[in-house]
VMD Tcl script that draws the C-alpha trace (Angstrom):
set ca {
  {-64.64 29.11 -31.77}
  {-62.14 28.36 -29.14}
  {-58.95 29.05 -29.70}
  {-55.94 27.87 -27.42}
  {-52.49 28.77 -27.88}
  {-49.98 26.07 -25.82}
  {-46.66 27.25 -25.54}
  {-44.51 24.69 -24.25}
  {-40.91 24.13 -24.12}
  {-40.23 21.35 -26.46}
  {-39.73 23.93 -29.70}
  {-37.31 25.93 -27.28}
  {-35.52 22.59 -26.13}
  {-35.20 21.74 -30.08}
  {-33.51 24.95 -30.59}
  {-31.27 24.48 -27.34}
  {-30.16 21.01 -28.34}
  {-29.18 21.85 -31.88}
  {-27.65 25.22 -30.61}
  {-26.05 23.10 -28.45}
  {-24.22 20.60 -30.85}
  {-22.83 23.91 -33.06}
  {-21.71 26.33 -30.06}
  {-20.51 23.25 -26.95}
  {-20.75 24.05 -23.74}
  {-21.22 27.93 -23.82}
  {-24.46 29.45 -24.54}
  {-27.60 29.77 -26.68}
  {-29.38 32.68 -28.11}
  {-33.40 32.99 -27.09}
  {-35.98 35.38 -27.38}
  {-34.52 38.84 -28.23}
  {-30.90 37.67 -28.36}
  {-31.17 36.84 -24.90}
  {-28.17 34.75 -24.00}
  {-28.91 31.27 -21.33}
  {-26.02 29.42 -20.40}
  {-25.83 25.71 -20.87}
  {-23.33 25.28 -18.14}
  {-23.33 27.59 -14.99}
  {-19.56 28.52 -14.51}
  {-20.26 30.25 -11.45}
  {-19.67 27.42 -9.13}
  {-18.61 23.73 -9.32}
  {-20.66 20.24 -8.23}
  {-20.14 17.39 -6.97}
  {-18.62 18.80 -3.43}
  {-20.83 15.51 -1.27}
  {-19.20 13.98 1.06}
  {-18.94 10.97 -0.97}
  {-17.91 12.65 -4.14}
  {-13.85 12.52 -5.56}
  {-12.72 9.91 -3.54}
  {-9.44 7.93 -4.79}
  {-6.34 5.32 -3.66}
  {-3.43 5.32 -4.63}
  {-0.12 3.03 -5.32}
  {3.55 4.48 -4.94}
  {6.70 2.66 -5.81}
  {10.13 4.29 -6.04}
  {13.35 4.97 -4.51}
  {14.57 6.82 -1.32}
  {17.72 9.26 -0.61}
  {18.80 9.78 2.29}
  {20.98 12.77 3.64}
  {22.09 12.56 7.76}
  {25.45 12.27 9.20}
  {28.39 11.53 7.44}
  {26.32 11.07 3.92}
  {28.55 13.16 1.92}
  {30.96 10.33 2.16}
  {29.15 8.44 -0.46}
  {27.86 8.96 -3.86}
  {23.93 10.43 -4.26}
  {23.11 6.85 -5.79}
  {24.77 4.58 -3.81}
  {22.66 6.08 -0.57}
  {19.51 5.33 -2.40}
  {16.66 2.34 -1.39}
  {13.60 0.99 -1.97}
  {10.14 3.38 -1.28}
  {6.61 2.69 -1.58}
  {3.14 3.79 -0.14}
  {-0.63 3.94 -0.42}
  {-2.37 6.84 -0.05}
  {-6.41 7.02 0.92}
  {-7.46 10.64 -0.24}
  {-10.59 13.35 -0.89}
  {-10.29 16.28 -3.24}
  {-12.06 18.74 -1.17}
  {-12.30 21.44 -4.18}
  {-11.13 21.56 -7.25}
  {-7.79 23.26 -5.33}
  {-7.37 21.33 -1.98}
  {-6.76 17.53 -1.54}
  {-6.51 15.66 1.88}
  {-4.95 12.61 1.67}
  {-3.72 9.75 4.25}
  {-0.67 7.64 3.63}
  {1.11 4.62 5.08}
  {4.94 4.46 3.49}
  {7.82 2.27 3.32}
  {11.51 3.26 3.03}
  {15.04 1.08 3.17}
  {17.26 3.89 3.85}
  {20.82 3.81 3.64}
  {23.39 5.72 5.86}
  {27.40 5.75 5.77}
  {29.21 5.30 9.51}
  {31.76 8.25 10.72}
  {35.53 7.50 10.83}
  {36.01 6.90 14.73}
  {36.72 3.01 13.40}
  {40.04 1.65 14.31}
  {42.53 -0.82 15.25}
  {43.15 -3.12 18.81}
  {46.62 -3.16 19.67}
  {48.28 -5.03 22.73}
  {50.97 -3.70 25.07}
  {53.00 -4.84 22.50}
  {51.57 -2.70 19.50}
  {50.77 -5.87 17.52}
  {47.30 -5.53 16.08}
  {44.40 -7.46 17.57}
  {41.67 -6.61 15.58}
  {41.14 -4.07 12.71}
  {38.11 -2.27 12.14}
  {39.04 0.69 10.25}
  {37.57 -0.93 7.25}
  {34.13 0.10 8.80}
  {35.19 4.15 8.46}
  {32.74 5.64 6.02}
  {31.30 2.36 5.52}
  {27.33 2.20 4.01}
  {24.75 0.82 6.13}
  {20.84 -0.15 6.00}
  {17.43 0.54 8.36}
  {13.77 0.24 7.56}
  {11.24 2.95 8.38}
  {7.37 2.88 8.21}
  {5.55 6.13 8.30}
  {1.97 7.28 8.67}
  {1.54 10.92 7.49}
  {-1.62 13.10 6.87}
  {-0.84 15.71 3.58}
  {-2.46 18.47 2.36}
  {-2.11 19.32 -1.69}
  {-2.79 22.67 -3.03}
  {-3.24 22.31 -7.01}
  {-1.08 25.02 -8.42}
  {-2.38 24.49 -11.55}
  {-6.21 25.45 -10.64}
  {-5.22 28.13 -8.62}
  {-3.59 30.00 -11.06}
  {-4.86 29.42 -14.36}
  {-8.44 28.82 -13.07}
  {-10.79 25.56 -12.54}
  {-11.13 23.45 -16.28}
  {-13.42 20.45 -16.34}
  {-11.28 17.35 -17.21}
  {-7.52 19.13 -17.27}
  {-5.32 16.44 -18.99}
  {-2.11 17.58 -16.30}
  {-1.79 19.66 -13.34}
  {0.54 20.43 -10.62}
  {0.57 20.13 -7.34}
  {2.53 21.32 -3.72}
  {2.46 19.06 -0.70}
  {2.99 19.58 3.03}
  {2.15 17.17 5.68}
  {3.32 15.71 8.90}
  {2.93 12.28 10.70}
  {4.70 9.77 12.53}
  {8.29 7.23 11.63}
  {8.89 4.53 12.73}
  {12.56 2.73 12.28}
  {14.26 -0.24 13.37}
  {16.24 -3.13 11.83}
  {19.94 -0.67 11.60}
  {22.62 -3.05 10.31}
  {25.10 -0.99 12.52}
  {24.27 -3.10 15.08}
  {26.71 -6.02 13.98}
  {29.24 -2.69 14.45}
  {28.61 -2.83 18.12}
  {31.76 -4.52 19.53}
  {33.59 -1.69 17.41}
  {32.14 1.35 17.56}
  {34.07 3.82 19.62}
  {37.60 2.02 19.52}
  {40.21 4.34 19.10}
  {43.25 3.60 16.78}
  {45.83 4.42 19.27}
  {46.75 1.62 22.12}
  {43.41 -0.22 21.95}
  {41.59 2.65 23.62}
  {38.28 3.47 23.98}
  {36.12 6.45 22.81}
  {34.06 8.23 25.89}
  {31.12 8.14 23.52}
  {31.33 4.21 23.25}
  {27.45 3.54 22.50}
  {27.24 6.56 19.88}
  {25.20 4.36 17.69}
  {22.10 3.59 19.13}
  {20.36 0.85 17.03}
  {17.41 0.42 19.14}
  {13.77 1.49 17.31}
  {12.80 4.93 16.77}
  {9.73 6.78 16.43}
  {9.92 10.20 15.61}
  {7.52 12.80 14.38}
  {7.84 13.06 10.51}
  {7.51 16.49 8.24}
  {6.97 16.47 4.82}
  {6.38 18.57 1.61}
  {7.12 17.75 -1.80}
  {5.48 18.90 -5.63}
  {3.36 16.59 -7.18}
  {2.35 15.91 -11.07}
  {-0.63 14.23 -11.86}
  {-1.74 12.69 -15.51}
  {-5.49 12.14 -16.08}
  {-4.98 8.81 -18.10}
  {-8.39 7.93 -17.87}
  {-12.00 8.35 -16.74}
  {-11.07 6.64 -13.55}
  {-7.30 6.51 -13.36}
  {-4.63 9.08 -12.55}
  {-0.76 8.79 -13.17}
  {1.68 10.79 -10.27}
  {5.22 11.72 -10.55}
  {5.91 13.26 -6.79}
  {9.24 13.93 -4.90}
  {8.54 14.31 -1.49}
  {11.12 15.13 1.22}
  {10.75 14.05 5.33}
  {12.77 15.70 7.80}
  {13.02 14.10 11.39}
  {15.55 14.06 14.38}
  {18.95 13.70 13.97}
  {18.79 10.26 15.70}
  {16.79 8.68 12.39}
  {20.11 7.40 11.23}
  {21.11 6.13 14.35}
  {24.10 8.46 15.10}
  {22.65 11.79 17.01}
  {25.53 12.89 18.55}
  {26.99 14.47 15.36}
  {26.55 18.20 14.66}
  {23.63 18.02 12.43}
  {20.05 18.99 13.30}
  {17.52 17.01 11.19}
  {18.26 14.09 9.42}
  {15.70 13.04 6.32}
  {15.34 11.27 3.29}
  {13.97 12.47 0.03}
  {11.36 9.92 -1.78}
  {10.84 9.54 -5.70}
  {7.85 8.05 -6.80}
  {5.73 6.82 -9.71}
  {2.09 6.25 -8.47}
  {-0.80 5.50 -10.13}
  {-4.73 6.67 -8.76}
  {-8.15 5.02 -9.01}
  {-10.81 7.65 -8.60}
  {-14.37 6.05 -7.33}
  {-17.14 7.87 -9.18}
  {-19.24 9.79 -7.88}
  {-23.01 9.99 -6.47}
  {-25.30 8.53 -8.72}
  {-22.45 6.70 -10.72}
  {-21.43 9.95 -12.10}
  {-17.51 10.24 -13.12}
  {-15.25 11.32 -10.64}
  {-13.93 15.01 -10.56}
  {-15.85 18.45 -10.80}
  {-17.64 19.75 -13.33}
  {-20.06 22.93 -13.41}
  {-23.73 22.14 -13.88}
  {-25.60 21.22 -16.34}
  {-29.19 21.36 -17.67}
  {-30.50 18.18 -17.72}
  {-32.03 18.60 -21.22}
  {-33.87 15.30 -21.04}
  {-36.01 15.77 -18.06}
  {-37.58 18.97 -19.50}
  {-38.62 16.69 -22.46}
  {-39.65 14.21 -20.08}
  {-41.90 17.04 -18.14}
  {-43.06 18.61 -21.23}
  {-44.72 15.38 -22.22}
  {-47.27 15.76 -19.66}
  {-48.42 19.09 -21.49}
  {-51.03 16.51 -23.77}
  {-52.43 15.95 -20.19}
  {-53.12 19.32 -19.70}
  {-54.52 19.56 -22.70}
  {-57.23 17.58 -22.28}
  {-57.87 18.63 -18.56}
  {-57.99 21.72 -19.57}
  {-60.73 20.92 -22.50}
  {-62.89 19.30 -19.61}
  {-62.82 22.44 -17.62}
  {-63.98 25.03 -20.25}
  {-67.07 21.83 -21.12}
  {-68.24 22.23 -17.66}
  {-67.49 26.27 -17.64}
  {-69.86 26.64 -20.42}
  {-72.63 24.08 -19.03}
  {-72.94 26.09 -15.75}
  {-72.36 29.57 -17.12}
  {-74.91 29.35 -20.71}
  {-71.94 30.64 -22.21}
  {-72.23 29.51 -25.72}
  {-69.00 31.46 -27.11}
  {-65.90 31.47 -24.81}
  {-63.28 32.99 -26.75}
  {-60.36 32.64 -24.68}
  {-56.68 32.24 -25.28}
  {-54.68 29.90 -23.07}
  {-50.78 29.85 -22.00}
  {-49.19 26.53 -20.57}
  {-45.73 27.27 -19.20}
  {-43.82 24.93 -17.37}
  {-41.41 26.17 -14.40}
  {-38.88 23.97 -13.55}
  {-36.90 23.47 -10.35}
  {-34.08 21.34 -8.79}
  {-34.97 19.01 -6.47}
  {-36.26 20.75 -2.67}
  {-35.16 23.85 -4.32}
  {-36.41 27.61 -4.79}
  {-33.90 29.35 -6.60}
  {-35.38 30.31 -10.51}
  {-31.73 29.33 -12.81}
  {-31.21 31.39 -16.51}
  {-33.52 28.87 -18.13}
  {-36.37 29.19 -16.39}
  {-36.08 32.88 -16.01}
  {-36.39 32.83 -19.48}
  {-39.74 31.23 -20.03}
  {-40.95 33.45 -17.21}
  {-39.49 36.53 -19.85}
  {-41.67 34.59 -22.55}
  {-45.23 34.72 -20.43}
  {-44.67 38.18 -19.35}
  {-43.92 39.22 -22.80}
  {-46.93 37.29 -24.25}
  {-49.39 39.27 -20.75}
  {-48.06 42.62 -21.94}
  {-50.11 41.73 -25.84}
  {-53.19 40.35 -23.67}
  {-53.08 42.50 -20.43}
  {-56.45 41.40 -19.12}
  {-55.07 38.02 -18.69}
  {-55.38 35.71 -15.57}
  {-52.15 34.86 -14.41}
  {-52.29 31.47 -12.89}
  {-49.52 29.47 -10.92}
  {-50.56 26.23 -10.12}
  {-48.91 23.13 -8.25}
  {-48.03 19.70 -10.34}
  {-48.62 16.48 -8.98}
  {-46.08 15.22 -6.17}
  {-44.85 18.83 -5.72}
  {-45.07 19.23 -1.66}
  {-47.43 22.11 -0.61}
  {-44.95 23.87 1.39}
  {-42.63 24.04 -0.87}
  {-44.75 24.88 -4.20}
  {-45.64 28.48 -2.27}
  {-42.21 28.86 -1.76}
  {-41.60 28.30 -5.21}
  {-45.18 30.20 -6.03}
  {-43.59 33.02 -4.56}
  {-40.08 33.45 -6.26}
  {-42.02 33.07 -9.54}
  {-44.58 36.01 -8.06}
  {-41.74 38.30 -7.23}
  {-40.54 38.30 -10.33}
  {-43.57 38.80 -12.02}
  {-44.17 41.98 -9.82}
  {-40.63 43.52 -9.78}
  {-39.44 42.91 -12.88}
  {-42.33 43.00 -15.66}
  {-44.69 45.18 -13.45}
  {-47.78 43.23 -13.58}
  {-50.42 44.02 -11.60}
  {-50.82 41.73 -8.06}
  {-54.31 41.43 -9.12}
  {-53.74 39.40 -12.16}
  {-51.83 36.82 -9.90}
  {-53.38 34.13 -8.60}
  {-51.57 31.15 -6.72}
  {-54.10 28.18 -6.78}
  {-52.49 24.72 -5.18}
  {-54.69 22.45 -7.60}
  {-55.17 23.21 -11.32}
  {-58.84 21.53 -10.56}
  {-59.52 24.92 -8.30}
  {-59.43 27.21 -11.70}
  {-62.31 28.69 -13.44}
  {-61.39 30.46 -16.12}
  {-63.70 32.72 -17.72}
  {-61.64 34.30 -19.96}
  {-57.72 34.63 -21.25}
  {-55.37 33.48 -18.61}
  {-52.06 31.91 -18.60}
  {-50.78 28.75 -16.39}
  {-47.32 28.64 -14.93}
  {-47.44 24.45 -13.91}
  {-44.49 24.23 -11.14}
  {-42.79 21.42 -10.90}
  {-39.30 19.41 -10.51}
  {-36.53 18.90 -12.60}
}
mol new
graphics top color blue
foreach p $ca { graphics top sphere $p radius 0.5 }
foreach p [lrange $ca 0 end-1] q [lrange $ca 1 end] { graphics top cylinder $p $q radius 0.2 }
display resetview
C-alpha cells in the first residue's frame, strides 16, 4: 500500500490567519512555540523612487521685522503669505521639499521726514507726516528645505502616526519689487531745518531686489486622511538688510516670519499602494494561491511512482512523501522567518525518517540561475543548522528528473 504524507502550508496559513485576527500585527506561535513575525519591524518599505510623493497648499500671513519696525504694532506689520511646496519623504525621518512663496510685507519709514521752508521760514511743503509711516513690497521666493521629523526620531518609526512634528531649514532665492516708498521719493532725505537736504538723499532704494533667502521654521502635520495631510508651520527668512528697502540703517539682516495653514495630497505609492511607510508584510494570499498547485503535484507525483514500478518490477513501494513549498520575494535569495520555519518542519520530519531523499526542485517560471542560488541558501541551512548529511541532498532543476525509490522529501522553490 502506498502511503503519502503531503504537508503543505494551507493548515499552517489557517492557523496564521486566525492567529492573526486575535494577536494584530505582532506574531504567531508555530511548531514548538516557535515565534514568526507577521510584520518585519526591522526595516521599513516603500523607499522607490516613486514612493511618498506629495504637494502642498499654504495660505497665511507674514511679519516682518527690519528697520524701524518697532515703531508699529506686531499686527499692523503683518500681510498676506502663500506657497506650494513639491516634496519626497526620503525616510520615515527626512523630507526634501521645493517651494515657490508669496509675501506682501509691510515696513514702517525712519523719522528723517520733514518740512520745506523758504528764506523766509514759511513752510513749503510738509512731510513729517511720513515719519514712522507703514509701507508695502511684494516678494517671491524659491527655496529648497530640508525637514527632520522630530517626532520619528525620538519616539521611534509608527505606521500611520495620527500627528508628528517637524524642524525645517532651507535656503533659496527672494525676489522683491513693487515698494510703495517710492511715491516718498521727492521727500526722502529733507531735513526739517531751512529746507535742507540729507547727504544720504537716495537712502531708500526702491528698485528690485534679489537676495539669497535662509529659512528654518517647526512644522505640525495632521494625517486627516489616507491621502491628505493638514500643516500648521511658522517659518522665518532672514535676508540682507536692503529687503526693506532702507540698508543704510544699523541692522544686519532684515526678514519676515510666515504663518501658515497648508493642506498635503500624498500620491500613493507603487502598485497603487497608500502613501507613507509601513514594515512588510506577508502576503498571506499568494501562499494560498501557490499552495493550490500542491493537487498538481499530487498527481505528477502519482505518475512517477506508475512508471517507477513498471520499469523496476517493484510490486510494493512503500514510501512516504514530503511536499514543502519554499517561498521567495521576487529576484530574491534571502530565506524570511516564515519560510525558515517550514524548512524547521522538513528537517524535523528527516530526523523521524533519516534515510530520506532530500529533494529541492525548481517550479515552473523560476529562472535557472537564480533557483541554484536559491537551491543553495535552502542547502546551507539544511547542512549547518539541522546537520544533515550532504549526501541526502540532491538539487534537481526539473521535478521530471526524480526517481524516487524510496522515502524522500520535496522542497518545490518558487516565488512569492
Amino acid at each position: 500500500m502506498v502511503k503519502r504524507i503531503v504537508i503543505t502550508m494551507a493548515a499552517v496559513l489557517v492557523s496564521i490567519v486566525a492567529s492573526a485576527q486575535n494577536q494584530g500585527d505582532s506574531t504567531v506561535t508555530l511548531f514548538d512555540d516557535l515565534k514568526v513575525p507577521l510584520v518585519e519591524k526591522k526595516y521599513v518599505a516603500n523607499t522607490n523612487f516613486q514612493d511618498n510623493w506629495f504637494v502642498t497648499l499654504y495660505g497665511g500671513v507674514t511679519s516682518n521685522f527690519g528697520s524701524d519696525d518697532s515703531h508699529a504694532a506686531f499686527f499692523r506689520l503683518m500681510g498676506p503669505a502663500a506657497a506650494i511646496a513639491v516634496g519626497k519623504e526620503m525616510t520615515p525621518v527626512s523630507t526634501v521639499r521645493f517651494q515657490i512663496n508669496y509675501v506682501r510685507n509691510t515696513g514702517v519709514t525712519d523719522d528723517q521726514f520733514g518740512q520745506v521752508l523758504d528764506d523766509a521760514g514759511s513752510i513749503l511743503k510738509d512731510y513729517s507726516w511720513m515719519n514712522h509711516n507703514r509701507f508695502k513690497w511684494n516678494s517671491f521666493g524659491l527655496d529648497v528645505e530640508y525637514l527632520l521629523n522630530f517626532t520619528n526620531l525620538i519616539l521611534g518609526f509608527r505606521e500611520n502616526r495620527k500627528f508628528y512634528l517637524q524642524g525645517i531649514i532651507g535656503i533659496g532665492g527672494s525676489v522683491s519689487s513693487g515698494y510703495t516708498t517710492a511715491k516718498f521719493a521727492e521727500a526722502q532725505g529733507i531735513n526739517n531745518s531751512h529746507g535742507a537736504q540729507l547727504q544720504n538723499k537716495d537712502k531708500y532704494d526702491t528698485r528690485q531686489h534679489s537676495l539669497i533667502n535662509l529659512r528654518a521654521g517647526v512644522a505640525g502635520t495632521f494625517m486627516i486622511a489616507r491621502n491628505w495631510n493638514l500643516h500648521i508651520e511658522a517659518i522665518g527668512s532672514v535676508l540682507d538688510n536692503s529687503y526693506d528697502s532702507n540698508p543704510t540703517t544699523s541692522n544686519t539682516w532684515d526678514g519676515h516670519v510666515d504663518y501658515l495653514l497648508g493642506v498635503s495630497y500624498r500620491f500613493n505609492n507603487k502598485g497603487g499602494q497608500a502613501p507613507g511607510f509601513y514594515y512588510p508584510r506577508h502576503d498571506m494570499t499568494e501562499y494560498i494561491k501557490k499552495m493550490n498547485d500542491i493537487d498538481d503535484i499530487r498527481d505528477r507525483t502519482k505518475r512517477r511512482r506508475q512508471e517507477l514500478e513498471e520499469m523496476t518490477d517493484t510490486i510494493d513501494v512503500d514510501a512516504q512523501v514530503m511536499y514543502t513549498l519554499i517561498a521567495f520575494d521576487e529576484n530574491d535569495t534571502a530565506i524570511d522567518r516564515l519560510q525558515q520555519t517550514n524548512i524547521y518542519t522538513t528537517a524535523y520530519a528527516w530526523a523521524k525518517s533519516p534515510r530520506s531523499i532530500i529533494y529541492i526542485t525548481n517550479s515552473t517560471g523560476v529562472d535557472d540561475k537564480l533557483f541554484r542560488k536559491r537551491a543553495e541558501a535552502i542547502r546551507d541551512i539544511l547542512l549547518e543548522r539541522y546537520e544533515i548529511p550532504a549526501s541526502r541532498i540532491m538539487v534537481i532543476a526539473s521535478e521530471k528528473d526524480i526517481k524516487p525509490v524510496g522515502d524522500y522529501i520535496e522542497f518545490i522553490v518558487n516565488d512569492l
